[in-house]
C-alpha positions as CSV (number, residue, x, y, z in Angstrom):
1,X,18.3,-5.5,-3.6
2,X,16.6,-7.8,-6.1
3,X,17.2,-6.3,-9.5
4,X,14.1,-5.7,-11.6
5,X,14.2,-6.0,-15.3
6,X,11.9,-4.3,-17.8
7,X,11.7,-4.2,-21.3
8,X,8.5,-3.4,-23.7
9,X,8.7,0.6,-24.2
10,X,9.2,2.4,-27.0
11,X,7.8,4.9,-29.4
12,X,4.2,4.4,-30.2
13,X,1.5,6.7,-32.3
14,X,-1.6,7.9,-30.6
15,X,-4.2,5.2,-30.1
16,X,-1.7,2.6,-30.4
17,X,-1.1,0.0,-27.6
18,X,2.5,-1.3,-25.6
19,X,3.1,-4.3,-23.3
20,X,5.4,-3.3,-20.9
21,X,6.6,-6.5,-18.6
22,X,9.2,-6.2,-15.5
23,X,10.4,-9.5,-14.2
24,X,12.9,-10.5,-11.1
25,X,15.3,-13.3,-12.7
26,X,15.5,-15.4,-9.4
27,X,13.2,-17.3,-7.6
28,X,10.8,-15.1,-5.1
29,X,8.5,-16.9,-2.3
30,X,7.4,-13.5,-1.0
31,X,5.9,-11.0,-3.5
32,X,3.5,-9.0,-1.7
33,X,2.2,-6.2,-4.3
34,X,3.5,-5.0,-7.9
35,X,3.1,-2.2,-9.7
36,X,4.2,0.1,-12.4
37,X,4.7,4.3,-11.7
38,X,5.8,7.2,-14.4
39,X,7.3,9.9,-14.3
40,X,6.9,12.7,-17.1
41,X,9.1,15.4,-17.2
42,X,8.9,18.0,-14.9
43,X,6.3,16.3,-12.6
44,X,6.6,13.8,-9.9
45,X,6.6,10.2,-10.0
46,X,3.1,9.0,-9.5
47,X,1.2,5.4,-9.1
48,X,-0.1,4.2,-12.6
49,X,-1.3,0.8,-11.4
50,X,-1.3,-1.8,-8.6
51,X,-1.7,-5.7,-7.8
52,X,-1.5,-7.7,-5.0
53,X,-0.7,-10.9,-4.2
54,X,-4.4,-11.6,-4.4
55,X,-5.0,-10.2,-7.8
56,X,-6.4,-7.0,-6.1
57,X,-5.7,-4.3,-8.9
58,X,-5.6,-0.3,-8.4
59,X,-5.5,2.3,-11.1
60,X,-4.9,6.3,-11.6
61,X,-8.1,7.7,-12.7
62,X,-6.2,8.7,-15.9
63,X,-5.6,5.2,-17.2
64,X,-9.1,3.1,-15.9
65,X,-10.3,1.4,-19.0
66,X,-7.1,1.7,-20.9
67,X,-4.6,0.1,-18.9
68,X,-4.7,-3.6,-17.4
69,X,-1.8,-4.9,-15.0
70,X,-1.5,-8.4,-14.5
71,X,0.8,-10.7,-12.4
72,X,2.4,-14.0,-13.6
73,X,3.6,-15.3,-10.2
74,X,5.3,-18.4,-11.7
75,X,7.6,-15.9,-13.7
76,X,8.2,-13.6,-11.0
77,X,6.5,-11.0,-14.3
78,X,4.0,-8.4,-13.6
79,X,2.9,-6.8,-16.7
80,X,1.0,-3.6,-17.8
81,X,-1.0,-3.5,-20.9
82,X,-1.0,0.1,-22.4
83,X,-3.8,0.6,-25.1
84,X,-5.7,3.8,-26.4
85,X,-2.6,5.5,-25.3
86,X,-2.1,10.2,-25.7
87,X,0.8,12.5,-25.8
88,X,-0.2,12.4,-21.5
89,X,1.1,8.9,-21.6
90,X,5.0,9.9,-22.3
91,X,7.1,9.2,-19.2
92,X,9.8,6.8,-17.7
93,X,7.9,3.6,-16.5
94,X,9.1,2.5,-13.4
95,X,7.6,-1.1,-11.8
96,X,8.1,-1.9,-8.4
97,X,8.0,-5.8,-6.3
98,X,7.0,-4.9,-2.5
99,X,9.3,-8.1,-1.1
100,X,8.3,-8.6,2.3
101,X,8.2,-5.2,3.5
102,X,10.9,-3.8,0.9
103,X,10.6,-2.2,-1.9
104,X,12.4,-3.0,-4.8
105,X,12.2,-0.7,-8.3
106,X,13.4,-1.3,-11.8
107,X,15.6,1.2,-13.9
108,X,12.8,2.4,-15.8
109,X,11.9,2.0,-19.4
110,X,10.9,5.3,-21.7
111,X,7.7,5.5,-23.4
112,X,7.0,7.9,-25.6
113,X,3.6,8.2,-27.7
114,X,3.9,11.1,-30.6
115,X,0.6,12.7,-31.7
């Protein structure tokens, strides 16, 4: 298991913007897709955004024009760049590295954004 490490959440007004960034501190040849889920309290975990090893992104309908993931394959870093963010933006962030065929997820980071 190739431990994930994320940092960049916090507290954060309406309309305010976060940087969330998840990186694998060792060297990785084989990073197929990344991406970054949440999970909000009392619902299940769902996809927020996706890129693969070709730059290919994917997005939730809910977050299409305000969020952009991007991928530094040098750094092992994918990144997700939160802006115009609501009170439907609070959750746990999770990212995730598809290695190979495995999945491998961080601990998740909170964000919360206060009306």
């Amino acid at each position: 298991q190739v431990k994930l490490v994320e940092s960049g959440g916090g507290l954060v007004q309406a309309g305010g913007s976060l940087r969330l960034s998840c990186a694998a501190p060792v060297s990785i040849f084989n990073i197929n897709a990344m991406g970054w889920y949440r999970q909000a309290p009392g619902k299940q975990r769902e996809l927020v955004a996706i890129i693969t090893s070709i730059g290919s992104t994917n997005y939730v309908d809910s977050v299409k024009g305000r969020f952009t993931i991007s991928r530094d394959n040098a750094k092992n870093t994918v990144y997700l760049q939160m802006n115009s963010l609501n009170a439907e933006d609070t959750a746990v962030y999770y990212c995730k590295f598809i290695i190979a065929v495995r999945e491998h997820w961080g601990q998740g980071i909170q964000v919360t954004v206060s009306s």
